[in-house]
N, CA, C and O atoms as CSV, one atom per row, in Angstrom:
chain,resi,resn,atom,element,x,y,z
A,1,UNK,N,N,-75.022,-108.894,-180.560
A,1,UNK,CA,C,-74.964,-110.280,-180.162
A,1,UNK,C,C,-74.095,-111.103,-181.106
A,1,UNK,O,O,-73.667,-112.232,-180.866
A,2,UNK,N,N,-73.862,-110.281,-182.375
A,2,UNK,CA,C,-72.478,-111.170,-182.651
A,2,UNK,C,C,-71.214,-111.348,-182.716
A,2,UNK,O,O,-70.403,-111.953,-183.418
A,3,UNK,N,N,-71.234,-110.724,-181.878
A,3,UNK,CA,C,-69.442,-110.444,-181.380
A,3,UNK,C,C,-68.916,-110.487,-180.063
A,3,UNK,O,O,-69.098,-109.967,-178.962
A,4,UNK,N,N,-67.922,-111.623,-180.832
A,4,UNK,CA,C,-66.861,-111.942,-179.667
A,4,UNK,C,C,-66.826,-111.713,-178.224
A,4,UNK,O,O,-66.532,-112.499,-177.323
A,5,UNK,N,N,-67.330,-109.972,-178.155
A,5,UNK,CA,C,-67.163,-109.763,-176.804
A,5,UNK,C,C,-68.219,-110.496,-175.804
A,5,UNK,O,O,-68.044,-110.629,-174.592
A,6,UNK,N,N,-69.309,-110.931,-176.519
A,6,UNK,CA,C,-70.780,-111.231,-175.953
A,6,UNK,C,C,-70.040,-113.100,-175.534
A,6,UNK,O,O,-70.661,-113.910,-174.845
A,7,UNK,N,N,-68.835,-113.336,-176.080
A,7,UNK,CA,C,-68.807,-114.929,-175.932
A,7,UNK,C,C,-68.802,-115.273,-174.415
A,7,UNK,O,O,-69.111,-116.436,-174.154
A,8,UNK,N,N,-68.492,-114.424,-173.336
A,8,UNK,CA,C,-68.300,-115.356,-172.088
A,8,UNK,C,C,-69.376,-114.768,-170.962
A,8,UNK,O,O,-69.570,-115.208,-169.829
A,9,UNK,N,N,-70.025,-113.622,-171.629
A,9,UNK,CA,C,-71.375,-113.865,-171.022
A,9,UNK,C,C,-72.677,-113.682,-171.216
A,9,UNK,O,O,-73.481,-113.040,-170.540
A,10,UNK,N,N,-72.888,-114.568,-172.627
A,10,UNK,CA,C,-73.633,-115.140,-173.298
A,10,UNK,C,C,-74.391,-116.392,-172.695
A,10,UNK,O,O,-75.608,-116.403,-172.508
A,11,UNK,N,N,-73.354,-117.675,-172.348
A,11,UNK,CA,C,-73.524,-118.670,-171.732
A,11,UNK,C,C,-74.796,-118.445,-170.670
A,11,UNK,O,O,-75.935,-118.897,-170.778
A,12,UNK,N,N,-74.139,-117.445,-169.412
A,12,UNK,CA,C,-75.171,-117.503,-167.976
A,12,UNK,C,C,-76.582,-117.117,-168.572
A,12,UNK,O,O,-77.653,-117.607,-168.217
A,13,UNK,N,N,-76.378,-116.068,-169.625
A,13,UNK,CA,C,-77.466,-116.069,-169.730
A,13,UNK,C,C,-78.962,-116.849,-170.416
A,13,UNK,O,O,-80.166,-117.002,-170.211
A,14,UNK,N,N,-77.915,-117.162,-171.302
A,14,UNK,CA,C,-78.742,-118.597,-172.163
A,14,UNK,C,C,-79.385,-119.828,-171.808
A,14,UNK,O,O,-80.315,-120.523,-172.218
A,15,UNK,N,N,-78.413,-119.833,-170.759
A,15,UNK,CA,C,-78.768,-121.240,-169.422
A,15,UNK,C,C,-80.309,-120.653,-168.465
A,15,UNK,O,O,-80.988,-121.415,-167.776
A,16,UNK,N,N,-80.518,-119.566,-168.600
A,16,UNK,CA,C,-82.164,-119.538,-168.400
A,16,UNK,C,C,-83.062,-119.655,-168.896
A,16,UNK,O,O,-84.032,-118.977,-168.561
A,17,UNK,N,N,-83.129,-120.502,-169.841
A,17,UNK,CA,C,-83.909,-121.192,-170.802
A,17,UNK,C,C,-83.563,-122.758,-170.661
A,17,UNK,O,O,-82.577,-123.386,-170.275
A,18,UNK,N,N,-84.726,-123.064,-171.112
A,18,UNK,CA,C,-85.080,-124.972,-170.980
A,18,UNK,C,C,-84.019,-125.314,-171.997
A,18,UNK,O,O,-82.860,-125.639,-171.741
A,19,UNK,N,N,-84.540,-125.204,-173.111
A,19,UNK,CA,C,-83.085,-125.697,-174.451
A,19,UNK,C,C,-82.376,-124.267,-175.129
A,19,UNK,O,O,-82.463,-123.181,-174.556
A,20,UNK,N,N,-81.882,-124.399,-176.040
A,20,UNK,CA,C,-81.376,-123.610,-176.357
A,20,UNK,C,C,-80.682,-123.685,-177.932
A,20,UNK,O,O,-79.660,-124.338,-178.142
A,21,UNK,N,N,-81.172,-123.159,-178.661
A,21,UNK,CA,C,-81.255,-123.064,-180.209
A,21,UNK,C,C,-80.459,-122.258,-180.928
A,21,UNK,O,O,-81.089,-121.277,-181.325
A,22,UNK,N,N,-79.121,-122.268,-181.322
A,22,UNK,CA,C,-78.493,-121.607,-181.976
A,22,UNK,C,C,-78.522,-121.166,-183.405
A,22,UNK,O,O,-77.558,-121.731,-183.921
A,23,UNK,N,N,-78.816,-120.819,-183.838
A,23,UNK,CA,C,-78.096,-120.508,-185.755
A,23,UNK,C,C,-76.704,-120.290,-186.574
A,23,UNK,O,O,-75.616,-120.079,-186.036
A,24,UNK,N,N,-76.869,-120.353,-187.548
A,24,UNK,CA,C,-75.562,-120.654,-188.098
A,24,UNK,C,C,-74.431,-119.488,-188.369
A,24,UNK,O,O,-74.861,-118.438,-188.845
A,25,UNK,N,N,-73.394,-119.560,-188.175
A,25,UNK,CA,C,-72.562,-118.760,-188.275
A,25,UNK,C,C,-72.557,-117.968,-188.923
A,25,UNK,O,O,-71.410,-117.685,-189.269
A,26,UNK,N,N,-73.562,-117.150,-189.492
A,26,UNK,CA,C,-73.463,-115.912,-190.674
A,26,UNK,C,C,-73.120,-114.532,-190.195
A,26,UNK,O,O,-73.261,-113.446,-190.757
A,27,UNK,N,N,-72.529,-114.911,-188.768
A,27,UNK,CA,C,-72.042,-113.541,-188.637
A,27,UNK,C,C,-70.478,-113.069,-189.499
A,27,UNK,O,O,-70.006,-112.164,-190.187
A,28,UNK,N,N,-70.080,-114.566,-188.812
A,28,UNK,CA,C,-68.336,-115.025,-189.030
A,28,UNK,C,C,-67.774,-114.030,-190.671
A,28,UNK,O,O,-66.751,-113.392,-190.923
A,29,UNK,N,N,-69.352,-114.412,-191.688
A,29,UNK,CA,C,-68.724,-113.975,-192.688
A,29,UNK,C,C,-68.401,-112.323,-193.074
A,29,UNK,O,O,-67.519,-111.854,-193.794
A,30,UNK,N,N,-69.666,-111.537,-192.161
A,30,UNK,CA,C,-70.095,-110.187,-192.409
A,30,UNK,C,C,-69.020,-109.498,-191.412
A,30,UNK,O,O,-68.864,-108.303,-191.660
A,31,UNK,N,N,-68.273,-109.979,-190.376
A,31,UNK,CA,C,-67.954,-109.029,-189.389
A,31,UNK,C,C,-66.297,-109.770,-189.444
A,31,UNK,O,O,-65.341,-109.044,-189.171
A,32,UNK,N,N,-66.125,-110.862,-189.718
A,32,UNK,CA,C,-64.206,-111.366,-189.646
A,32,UNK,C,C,-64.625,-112.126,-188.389
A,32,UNK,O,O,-65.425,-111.886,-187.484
A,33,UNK,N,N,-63.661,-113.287,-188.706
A,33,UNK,CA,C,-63.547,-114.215,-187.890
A,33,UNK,C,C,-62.853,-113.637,-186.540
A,33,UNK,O,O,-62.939,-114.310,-185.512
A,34,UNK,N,N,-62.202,-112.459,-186.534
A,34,UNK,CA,C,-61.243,-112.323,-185.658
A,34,UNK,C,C,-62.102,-111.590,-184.239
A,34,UNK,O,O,-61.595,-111.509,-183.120
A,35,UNK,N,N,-63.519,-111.093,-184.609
A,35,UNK,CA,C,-64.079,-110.491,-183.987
A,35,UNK,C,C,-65.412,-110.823,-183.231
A,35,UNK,O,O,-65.853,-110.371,-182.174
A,36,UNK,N,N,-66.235,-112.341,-184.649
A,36,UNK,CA,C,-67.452,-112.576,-184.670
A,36,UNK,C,C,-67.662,-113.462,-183.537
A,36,UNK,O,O,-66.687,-114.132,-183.196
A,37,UNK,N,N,-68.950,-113.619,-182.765
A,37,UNK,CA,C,-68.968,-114.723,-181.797
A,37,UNK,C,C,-69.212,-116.263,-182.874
A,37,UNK,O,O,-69.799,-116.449,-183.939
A,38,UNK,N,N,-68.453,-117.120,-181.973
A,38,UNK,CA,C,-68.476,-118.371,-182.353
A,38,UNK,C,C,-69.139,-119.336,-181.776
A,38,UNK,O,O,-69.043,-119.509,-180.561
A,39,UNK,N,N,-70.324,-120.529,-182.973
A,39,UNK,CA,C,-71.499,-120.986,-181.708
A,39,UNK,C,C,-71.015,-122.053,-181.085
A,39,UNK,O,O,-71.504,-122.541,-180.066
A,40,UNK,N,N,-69.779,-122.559,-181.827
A,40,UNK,CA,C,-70.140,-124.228,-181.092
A,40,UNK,C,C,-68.867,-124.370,-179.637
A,40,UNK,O,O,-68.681,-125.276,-178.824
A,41,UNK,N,N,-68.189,-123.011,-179.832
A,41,UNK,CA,C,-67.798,-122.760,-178.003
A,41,UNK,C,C,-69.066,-122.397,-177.563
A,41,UNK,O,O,-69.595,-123.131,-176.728
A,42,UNK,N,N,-69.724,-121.308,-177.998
A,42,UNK,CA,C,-70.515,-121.375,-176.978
A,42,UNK,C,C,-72.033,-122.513,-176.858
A,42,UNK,O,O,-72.832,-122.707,-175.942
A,43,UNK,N,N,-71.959,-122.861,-177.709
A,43,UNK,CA,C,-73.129,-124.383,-177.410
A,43,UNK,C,C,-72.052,-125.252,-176.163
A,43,UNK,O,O,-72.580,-125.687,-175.141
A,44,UNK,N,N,-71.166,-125.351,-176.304
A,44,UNK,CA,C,-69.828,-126.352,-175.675
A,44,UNK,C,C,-70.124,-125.394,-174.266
A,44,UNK,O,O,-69.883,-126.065,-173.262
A,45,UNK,N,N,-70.556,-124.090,-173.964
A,45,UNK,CA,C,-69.969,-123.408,-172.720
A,45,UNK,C,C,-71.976,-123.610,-171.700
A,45,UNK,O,O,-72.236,-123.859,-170.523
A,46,UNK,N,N,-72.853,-123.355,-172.853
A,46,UNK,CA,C,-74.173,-123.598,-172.374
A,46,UNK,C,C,-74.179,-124.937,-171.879
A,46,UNK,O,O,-74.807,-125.135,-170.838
A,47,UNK,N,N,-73.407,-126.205,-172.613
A,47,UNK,CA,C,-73.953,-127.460,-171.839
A,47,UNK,C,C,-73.229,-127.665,-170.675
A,47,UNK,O,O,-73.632,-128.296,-169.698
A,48,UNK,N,N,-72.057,-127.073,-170.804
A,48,UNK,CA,C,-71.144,-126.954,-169.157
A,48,UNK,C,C,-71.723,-126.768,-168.220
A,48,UNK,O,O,-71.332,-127.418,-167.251
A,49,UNK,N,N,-73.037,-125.732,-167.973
A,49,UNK,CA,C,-73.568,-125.450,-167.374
A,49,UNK,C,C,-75.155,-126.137,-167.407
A,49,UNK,O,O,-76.135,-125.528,-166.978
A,50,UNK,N,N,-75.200,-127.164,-167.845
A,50,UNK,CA,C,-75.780,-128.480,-167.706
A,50,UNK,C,C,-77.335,-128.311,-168.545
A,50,UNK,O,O,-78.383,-128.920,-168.330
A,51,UNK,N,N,-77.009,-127.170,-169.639
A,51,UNK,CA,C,-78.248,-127.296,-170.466
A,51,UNK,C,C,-78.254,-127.524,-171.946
A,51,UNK,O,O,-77.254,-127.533,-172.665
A,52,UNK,N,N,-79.591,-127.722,-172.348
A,52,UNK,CA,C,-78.940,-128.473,-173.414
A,52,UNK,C,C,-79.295,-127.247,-174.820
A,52,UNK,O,O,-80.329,-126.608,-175.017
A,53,UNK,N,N,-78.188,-127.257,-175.503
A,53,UNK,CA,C,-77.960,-126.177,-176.704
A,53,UNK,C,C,-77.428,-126.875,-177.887
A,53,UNK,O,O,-76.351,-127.468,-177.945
A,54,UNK,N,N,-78.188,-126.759,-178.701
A,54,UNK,CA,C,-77.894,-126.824,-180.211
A,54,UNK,C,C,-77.256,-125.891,-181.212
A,54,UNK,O,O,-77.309,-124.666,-181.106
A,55,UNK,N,N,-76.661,-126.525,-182.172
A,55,UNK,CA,C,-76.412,-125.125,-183.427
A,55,UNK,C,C,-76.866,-125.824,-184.244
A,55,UNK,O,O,-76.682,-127.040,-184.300
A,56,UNK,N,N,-77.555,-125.139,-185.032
A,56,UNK,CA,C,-78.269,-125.566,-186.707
A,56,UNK,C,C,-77.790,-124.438,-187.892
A,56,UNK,O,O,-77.668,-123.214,-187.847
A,57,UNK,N,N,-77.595,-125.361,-188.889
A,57,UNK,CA,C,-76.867,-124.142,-189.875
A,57,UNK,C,C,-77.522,-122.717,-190.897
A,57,UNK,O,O,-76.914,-121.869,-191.550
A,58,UNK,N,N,-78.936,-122.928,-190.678
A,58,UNK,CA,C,-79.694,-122.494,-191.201
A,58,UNK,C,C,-81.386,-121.931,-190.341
A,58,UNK,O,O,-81.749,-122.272,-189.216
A,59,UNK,N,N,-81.818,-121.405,-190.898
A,59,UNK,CA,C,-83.397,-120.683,-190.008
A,59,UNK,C,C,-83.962,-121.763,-190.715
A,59,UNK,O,O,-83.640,-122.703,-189.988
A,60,UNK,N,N,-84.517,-122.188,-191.544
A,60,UNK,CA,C,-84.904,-123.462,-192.433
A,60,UNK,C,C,-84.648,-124.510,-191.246
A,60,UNK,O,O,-85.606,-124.881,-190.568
A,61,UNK,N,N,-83.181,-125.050,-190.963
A,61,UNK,CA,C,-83.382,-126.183,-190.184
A,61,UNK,C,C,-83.772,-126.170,-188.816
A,61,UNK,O,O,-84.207,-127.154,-188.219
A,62,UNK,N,N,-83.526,-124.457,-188.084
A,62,UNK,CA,C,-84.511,-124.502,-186.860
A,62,UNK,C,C,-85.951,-124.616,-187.424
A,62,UNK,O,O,-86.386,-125.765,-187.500
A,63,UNK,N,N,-86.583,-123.828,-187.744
A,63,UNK,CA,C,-87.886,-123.897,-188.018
A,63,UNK,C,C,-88.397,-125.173,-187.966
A,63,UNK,O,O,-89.352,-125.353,-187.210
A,64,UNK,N,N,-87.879,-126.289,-188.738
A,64,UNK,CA,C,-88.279,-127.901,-189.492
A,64,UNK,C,C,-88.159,-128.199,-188.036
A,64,UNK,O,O,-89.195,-128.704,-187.604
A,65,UNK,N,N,-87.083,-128.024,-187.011
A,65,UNK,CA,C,-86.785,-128.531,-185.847
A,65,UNK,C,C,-87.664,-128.206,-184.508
A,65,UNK,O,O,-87.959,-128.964,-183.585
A,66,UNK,N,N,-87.927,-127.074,-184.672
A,66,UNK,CA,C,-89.177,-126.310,-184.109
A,66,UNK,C,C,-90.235,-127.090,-184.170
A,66,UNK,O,O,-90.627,-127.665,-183.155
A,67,UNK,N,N,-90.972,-127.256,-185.580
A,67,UNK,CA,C,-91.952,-127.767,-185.846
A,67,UNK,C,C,-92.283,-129.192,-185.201
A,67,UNK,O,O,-93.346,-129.600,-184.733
A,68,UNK,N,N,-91.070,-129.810,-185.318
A,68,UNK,CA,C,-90.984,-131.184,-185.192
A,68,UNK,C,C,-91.389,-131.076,-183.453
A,68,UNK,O,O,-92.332,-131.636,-182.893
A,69,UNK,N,N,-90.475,-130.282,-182.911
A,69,UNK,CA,C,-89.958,-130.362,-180.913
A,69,UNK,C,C,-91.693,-129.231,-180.170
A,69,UNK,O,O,-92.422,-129.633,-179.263
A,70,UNK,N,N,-91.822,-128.209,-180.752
A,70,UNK,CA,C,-92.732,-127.777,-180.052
A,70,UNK,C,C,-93.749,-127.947,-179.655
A,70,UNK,O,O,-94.459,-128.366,-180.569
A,71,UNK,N,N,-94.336,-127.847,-178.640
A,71,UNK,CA,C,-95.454,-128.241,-177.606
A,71,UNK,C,C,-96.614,-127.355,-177.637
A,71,UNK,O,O,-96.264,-126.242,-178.028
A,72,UNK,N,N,-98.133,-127.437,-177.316
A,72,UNK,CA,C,-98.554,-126.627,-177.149
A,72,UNK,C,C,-98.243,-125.801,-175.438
A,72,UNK,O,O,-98.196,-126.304,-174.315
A,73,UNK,N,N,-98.093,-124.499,-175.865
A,73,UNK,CA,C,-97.986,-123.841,-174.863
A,73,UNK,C,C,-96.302,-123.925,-174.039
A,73,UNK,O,O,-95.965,-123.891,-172.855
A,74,UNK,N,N,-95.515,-124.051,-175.366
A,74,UNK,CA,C,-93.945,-123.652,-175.291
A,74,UNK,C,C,-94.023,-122.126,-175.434
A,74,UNK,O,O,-94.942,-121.448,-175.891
A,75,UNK,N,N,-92.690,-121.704,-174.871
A,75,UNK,CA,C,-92.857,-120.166,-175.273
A,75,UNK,C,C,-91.459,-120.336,-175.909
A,75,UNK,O,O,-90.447,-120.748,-175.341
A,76,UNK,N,N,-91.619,-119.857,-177.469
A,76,UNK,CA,C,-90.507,-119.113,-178.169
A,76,UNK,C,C,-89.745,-118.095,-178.513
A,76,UNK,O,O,-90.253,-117.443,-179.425
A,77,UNK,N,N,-88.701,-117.689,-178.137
A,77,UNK,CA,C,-87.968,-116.645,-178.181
A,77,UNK,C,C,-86.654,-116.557,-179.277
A,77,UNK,O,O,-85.703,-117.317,-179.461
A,78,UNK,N,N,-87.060,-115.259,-179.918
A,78,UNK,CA,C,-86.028,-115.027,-181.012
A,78,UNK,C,C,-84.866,-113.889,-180.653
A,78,UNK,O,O,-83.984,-113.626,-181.472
């Protein structure tokens, strides 16, 4: 899931979910930019398709964000 090839159909599938929660680019550094998927096309390609997706730079700032947004009886997926 972090590479490039996953970038254009990533989107359809992500869009089956209510929101959509990205993390931060730590692939970019382990695998080369030339190869790694990139989030904020694809946050840019999930809202095209009229849902709403975030990137956060860190598991720290989902979590805090989590905490803050979740409901009882949300279902979370990692």
């Amino acid at each position: 899931m972090r590479r490039k090839v996953f970038q254009e159909a990533l989107p359809k599938a992500l869009a089956l979910g209510d929101r959509i929660i990205l993390g931060g680019d730590f692939s970019r550094q382990q695998l080369g930019g030339k190869i790694a998927l990139t989030l904020r096309p694809l946050r840019k390609s999930v809202r095209a398709l009229g849902k709403d997706a975030r990137v956060f730079p860190s598991s720290d700032a989902i979590a805090e964000h989590l905490a803050a947004e979740a409901k009882p009886g949300d279902i979370l997926l990692s």
